[in-house]
N, C-alpha and C positions, 0 to 999 in steps of 0.2 A: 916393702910396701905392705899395709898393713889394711885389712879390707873388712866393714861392718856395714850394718846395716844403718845406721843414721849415722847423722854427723853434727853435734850442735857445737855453736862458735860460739864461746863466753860462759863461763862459770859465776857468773853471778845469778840472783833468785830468777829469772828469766829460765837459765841454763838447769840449774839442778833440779828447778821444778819442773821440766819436760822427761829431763834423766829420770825422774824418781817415775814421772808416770807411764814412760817408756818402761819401765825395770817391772812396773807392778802388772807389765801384760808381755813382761817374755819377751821384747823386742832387744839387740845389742844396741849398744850406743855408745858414743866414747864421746866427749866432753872437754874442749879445748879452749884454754886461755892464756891470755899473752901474758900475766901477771904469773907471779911465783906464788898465791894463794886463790883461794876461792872467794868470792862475795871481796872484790877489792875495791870497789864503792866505798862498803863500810867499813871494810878494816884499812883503809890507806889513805882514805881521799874523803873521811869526814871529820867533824870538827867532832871535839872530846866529851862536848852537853848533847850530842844529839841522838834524840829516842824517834821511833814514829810517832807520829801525830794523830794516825787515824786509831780507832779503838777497835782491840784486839780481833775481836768478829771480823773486822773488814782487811786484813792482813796477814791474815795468815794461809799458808802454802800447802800444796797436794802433800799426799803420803808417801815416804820414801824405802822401798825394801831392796834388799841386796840384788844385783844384775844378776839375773840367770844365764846359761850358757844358751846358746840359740845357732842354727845354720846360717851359712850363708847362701843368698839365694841370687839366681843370674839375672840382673836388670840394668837399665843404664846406669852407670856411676856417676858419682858426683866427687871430681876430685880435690883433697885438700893439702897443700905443702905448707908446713908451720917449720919453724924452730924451733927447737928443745934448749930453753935458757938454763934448763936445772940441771944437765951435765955436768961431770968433773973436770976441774983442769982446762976451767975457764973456755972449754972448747965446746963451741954452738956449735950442735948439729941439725940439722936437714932430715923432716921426717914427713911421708906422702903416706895420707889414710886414704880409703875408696869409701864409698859408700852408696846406698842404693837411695834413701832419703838425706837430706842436710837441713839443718836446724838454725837460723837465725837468733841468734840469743842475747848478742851483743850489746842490744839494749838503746832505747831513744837517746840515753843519758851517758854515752862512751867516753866523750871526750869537752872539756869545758872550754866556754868560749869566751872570749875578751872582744869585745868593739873597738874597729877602728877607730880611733878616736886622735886628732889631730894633735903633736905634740909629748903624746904618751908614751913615744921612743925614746925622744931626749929627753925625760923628765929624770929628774936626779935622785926623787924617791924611789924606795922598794914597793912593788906593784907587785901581785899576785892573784893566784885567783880563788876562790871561794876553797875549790877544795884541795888546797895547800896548809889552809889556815885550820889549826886545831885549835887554841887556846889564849885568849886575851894578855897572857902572862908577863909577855916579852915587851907587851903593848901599854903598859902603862906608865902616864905621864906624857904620851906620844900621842899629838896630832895624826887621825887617822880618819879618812874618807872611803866611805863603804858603799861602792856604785851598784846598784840594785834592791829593789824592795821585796822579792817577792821572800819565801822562806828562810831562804839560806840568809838572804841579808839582812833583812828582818831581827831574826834571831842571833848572825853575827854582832848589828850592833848593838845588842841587848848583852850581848857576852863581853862586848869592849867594854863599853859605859861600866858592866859589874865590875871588869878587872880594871880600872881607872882609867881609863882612855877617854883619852878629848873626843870624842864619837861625832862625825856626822855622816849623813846616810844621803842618794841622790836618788829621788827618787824618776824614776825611767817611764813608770808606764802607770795607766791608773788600774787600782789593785783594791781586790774585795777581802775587811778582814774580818775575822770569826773567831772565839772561841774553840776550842777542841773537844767542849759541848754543845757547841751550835753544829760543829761539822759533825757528829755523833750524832745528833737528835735527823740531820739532813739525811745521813747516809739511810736509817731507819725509817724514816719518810719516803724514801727516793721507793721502796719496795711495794712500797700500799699508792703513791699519789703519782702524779703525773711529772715533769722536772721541773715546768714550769710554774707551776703553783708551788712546789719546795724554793725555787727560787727568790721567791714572791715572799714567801715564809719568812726565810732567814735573811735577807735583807733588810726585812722588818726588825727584825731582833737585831739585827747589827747596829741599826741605827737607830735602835734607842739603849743599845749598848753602849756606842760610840758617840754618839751626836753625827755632829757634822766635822767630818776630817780635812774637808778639803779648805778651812779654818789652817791647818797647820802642814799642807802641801800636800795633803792625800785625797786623790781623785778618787770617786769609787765607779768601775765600769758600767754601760748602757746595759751592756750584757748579764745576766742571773751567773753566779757564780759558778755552778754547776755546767750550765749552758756554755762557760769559756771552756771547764774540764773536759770535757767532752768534745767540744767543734776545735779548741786549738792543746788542748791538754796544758793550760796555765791553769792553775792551782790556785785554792783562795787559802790568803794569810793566815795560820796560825799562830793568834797573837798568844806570845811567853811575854808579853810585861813590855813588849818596846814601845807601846801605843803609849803609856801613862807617862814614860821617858820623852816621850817626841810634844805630849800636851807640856810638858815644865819644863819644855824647851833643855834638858838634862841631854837626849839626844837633839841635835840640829837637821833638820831639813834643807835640803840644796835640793833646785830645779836643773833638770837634765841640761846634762854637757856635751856642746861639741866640741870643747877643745880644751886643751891644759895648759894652762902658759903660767909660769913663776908668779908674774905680779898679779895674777890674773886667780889662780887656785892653790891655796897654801897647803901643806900637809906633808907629814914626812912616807904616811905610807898608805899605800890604799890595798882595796881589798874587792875582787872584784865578783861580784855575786851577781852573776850577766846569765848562767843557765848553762846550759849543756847540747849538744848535737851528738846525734846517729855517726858513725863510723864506719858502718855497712859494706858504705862505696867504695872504702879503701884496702879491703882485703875481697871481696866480694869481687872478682875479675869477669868480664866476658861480659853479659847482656844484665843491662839494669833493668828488666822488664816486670819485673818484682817490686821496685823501689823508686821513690819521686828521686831528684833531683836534692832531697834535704835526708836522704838516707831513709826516708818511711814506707812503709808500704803505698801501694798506687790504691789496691783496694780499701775503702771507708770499711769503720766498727760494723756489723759483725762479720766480715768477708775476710780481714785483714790477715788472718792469721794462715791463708794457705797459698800458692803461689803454683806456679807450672812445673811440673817436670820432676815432682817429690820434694820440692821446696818448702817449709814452714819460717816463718814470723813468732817468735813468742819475744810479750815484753814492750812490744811497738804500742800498746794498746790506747797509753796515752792512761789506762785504773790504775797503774799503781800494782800490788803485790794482787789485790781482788782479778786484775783483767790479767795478771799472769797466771794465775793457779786457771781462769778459764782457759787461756791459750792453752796452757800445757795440755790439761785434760783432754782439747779438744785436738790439737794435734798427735798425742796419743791412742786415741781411739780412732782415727783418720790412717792413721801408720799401720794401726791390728787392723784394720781392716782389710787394708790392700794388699798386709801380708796373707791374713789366710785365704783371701779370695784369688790370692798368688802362690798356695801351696794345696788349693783345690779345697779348703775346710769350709763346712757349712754349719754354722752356730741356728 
């Protein structure tokens, strides 16, 4: 058994950003993920065109310095049983850390999800989900149906349509789209003006960007784009070029599906950019009193990131890489705190 003083679940920018800002005040922490690398989001489960969207300023991560060595100190533990997949000789083994803090790092975005959707067992096409799909390549000449609009699908069918694919896109929900100079000019606005007058802003610009979309199946929300980021953390469109594809009818529009039937929806393959869920609950054993029912925290932005009992949330923020680097920070200096005020030190 191996015993520290934190514990964060997930090695993705969630995870190293807490590690790094743990390391840069002296605290131990060890760093667990189910995957055989670090940051597996992007090295395993994205497609081969995909850069961030937001501008640099608003994406980037705390400072990272080597762990120093540190005590350990007597408090209640928080215990963790993982597997060790990187053994030799194919042989998993069983490994129990303690810890006096544990780190939620896992991320809003663990696991992807597919809608029930009637018929999409027996269907005789290959289905998959957004982040299986790397590259147009194998897709062309092939009828393909790409259910979801928001980023991922978005941009997936802008990647088919380039690599020859019969492209069409369904779209699910009404979605707000921008430039990645509009969401640039927003994020710099959000700093000096109120959210709702930013809102109000780039709206305006959208639509005299775009016209009127819902001309060619695209609803744009009641809600200020920002206003959705924030109260349900959906995201507004970063258009790469699908919007000009979807006016010349080059991409197709389809209205949401509840069912797949042969005569009914043609395609040989789909591709399903439906979004992702919290995984939390599923390693996370004993009391969810930390966490809703969808794997998130119970406490709303800016509460969210601390929990009972030496528990932290990094990553759930709903910002993006911006509301993880504040997590980390903020649960770093949360953790030095109660250490020295638990080793009697007075700063």
């Amino acid at each position: 058994m191996e015993e520290t003083m934190v514990i964060i679940v997930g090695a993705g920018p969630a995870g190293l950003a807490t590690s790094a800002c743990l390391n840069r005040l002296s605290i131990p922490n060890i760093v667990l993920e189910r995957e055989d690398c670090y940051a597996s989001l992007w090295k395993k489960r994205s497609y081969d065109r995909l850069k961030l969207h937001l501008a640099k300023q608003f994406c980037h991560l705390p400072y990272m310095d080597s762990p120093p060595n540190a005590p350990t100190y007597d408090a209640e533990k928080w215990q963790i049983v993982v597997k060790n997949m990187a053994t030799t000789d194919n042989v998993i083994e069983t490994e129990v850390y303690t810890s006096r803090f544990l780190v939620a790092a896992s991320g809003e975005n663990s696991q992807g999800t597919i809608p029930d959707i009637d018929g999409l067992d027996s269907y005789g096409g290959e289905c998959i989900h957004s982040n299986q799909y790397e590259n147009g390549r194998k897709f062309r000449g092939k009828d393909v149906l790409v259910v979801g609009c928001g980023n991922s699908g978005m941009e997936i069918a802008y990647d088919l349509w380039n690599s020859g694919a019969n492209t069409s896109i369904v779209v699910l929900n009404p979605v707000h789209v921008l430039t990645k100079e509009m969401v640039k000019m927003a994020m710099i606005m959000l700093q000096y003006l109120p959210r709702k007058a930013v809102d109000k802003i780039t709206v305006a610009i959208s639509k005299l960007e775009y016209g009127k979309l819902s001309k060619y199946g695209i609803q744009r929300p009641k809600k200020g784009p920002f206003h959705l980021k924030e109260t349900s953390g959906r995201s507004p469109v970063n258009d790469v070029g699908t919007i000009s594809k979807i006016k010349s009818e080059e991409i197709k529009v389809l209205p949401g599906m509840k069912s797949i039937r042969d005569k009914d929806i043609v395609f040989t393959n789909g591709i399903f950019a439906t979004g992702y869920k919290s995984t939390v609950r599923n390693w996370r054993k004993g009391s969810y009193e930390s966490f809703n029912e969808k794997g998130m925290p119970r406490k709303s932005f800016p509460y969210h990131w601390k929990g009972r009992n030496g528990i932290y949330n990094v990553g759930f923020s709903r910002r993006g890489l911006q509301g993880i680097s504040s997590d980390a920070q903020n649960i770093a200096n949360d953790i030095y705190s109660n250490t020295t005020v638990a080793l009697g030190f007075n700063n």
